[in-house]
C-alpha positions in Angstrom: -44.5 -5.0 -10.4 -42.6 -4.3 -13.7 -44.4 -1.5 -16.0 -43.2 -1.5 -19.5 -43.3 1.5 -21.6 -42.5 3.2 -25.3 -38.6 4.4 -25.1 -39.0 8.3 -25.9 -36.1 10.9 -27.0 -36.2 12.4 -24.0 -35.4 8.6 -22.3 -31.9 9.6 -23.6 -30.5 10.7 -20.3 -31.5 7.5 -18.5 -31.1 5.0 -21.1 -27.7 5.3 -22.5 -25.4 4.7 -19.2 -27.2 1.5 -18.9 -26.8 0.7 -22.7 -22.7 1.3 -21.8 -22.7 -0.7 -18.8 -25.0 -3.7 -20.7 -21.7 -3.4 -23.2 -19.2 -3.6 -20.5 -20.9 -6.7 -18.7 -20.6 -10.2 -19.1 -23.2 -9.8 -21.4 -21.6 -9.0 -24.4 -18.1 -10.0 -24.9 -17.2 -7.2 -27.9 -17.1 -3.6 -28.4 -19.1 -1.3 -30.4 -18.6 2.3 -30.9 -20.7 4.4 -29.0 -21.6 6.3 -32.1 -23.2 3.5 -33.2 -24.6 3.1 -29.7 -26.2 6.4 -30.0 -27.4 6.0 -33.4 -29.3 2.5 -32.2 -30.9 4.8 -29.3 -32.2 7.5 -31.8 -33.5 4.4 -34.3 -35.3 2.6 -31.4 -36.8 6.2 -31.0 -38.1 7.3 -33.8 -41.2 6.8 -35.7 -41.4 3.9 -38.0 -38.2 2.5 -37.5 -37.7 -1.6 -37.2 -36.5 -1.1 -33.8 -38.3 -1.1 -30.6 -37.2 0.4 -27.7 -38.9 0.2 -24.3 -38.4 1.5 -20.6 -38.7 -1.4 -17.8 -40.0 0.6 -14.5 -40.6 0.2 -11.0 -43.7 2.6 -10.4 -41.8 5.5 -11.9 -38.1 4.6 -11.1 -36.1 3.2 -14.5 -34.8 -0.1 -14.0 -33.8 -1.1 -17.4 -34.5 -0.9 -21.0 -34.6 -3.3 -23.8 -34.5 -2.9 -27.5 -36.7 -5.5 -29.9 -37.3 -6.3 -33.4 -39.4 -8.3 -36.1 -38.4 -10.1 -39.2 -40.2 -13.0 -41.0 -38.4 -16.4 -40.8 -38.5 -19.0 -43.7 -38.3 -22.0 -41.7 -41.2 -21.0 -39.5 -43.0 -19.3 -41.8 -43.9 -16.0 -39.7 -42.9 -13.4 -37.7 -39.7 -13.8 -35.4 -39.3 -11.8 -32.6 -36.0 -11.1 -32.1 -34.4 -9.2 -28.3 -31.7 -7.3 -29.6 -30.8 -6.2 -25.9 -32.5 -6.4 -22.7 -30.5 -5.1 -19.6 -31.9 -4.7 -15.8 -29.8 -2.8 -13.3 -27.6 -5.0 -11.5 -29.6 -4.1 -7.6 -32.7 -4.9 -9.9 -31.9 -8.8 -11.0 -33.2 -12.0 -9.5 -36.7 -9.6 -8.3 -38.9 -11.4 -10.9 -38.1 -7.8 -13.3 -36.7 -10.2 -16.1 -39.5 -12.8 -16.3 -41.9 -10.2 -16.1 -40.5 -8.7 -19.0 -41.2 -11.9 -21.1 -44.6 -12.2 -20.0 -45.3 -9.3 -21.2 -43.3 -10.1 -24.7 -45.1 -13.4 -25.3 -48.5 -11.5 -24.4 -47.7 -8.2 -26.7 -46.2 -10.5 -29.6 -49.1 -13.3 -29.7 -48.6 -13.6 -33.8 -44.9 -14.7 -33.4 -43.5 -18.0 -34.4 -40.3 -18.0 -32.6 -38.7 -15.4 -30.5 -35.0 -15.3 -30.7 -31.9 -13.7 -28.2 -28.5 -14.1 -28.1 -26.4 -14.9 -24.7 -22.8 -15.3 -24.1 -22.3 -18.3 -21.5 -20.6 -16.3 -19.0 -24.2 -14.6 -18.6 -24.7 -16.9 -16.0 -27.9 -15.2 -14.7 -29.5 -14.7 -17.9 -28.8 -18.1 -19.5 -30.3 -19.3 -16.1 -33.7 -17.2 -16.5 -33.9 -17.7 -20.6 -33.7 -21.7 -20.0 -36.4 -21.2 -17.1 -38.6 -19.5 -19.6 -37.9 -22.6 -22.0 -34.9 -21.4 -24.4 -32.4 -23.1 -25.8 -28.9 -22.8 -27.1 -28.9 -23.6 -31.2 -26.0 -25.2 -32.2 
């Protein structure tokens, strides 16, 4: 079963090389610098930043992270919740890990209005468990 936790400073170790291989994956089909990579690590981090950052486990073993945000939207009038990344290792997927993780988002976020992610269609995977958990592509 998937245990979700605060992302800590000392997380840095584990969670960066999955943060590089989440931008050299299907899933994102641009590059960023890794200072700015490291930079969104230390903001997810620290203490009243916008960014969340949490730890996906299995018991104690890391098996993925994800970084999440707020922001009120006009058209809904409330709180969007928006997954800036969420990344599982690759012998992790298709266990149940990512709708788990959602579960746990819907239950943690009860307030929100809409909750909001971005997937490039190669994703195959991903675009196959976010329109399972009923999103949709806006054109």
């Amino acid at each position: 079963m998937l245990q979700i936790r605060e992302m800590c400073a000392e997380d840095e170790e584990l969670v960066l090389p999955m943060v590089h291989e989440f931008y050299h994956s299907d899933a994102v089909d641009h590059t960023v610098d890794d200072s700015i990579l490291r930079r969104t690590f230390a903001d997810a981090v620290r203490d009243g930043s916008l960014l969340r950052g949490v730890m996906l486990l299995d018991g104690e073993r890391p098996v993925g992270f994800a970084y999440i945000t707020c922001f009120y939207a006009c058209e809904t009038g409330g709180v969007t919740v928006m997954i800036e990344e969420i990344y599982l290792n690759e012998t992790c997927r298709g266990k149940g890990y990512g709708t788990q993780f959602f579960e746990w988002l819907f239950d943690e976020y009860p307030e929100a209005k809409r909750f909001r992610l971005e997937v490039t269609k190669s994703n195959e995977g991903a675009v196959r468990l976010y329109e399972k958990l009923g999103f949709t592509f806006m054109s």
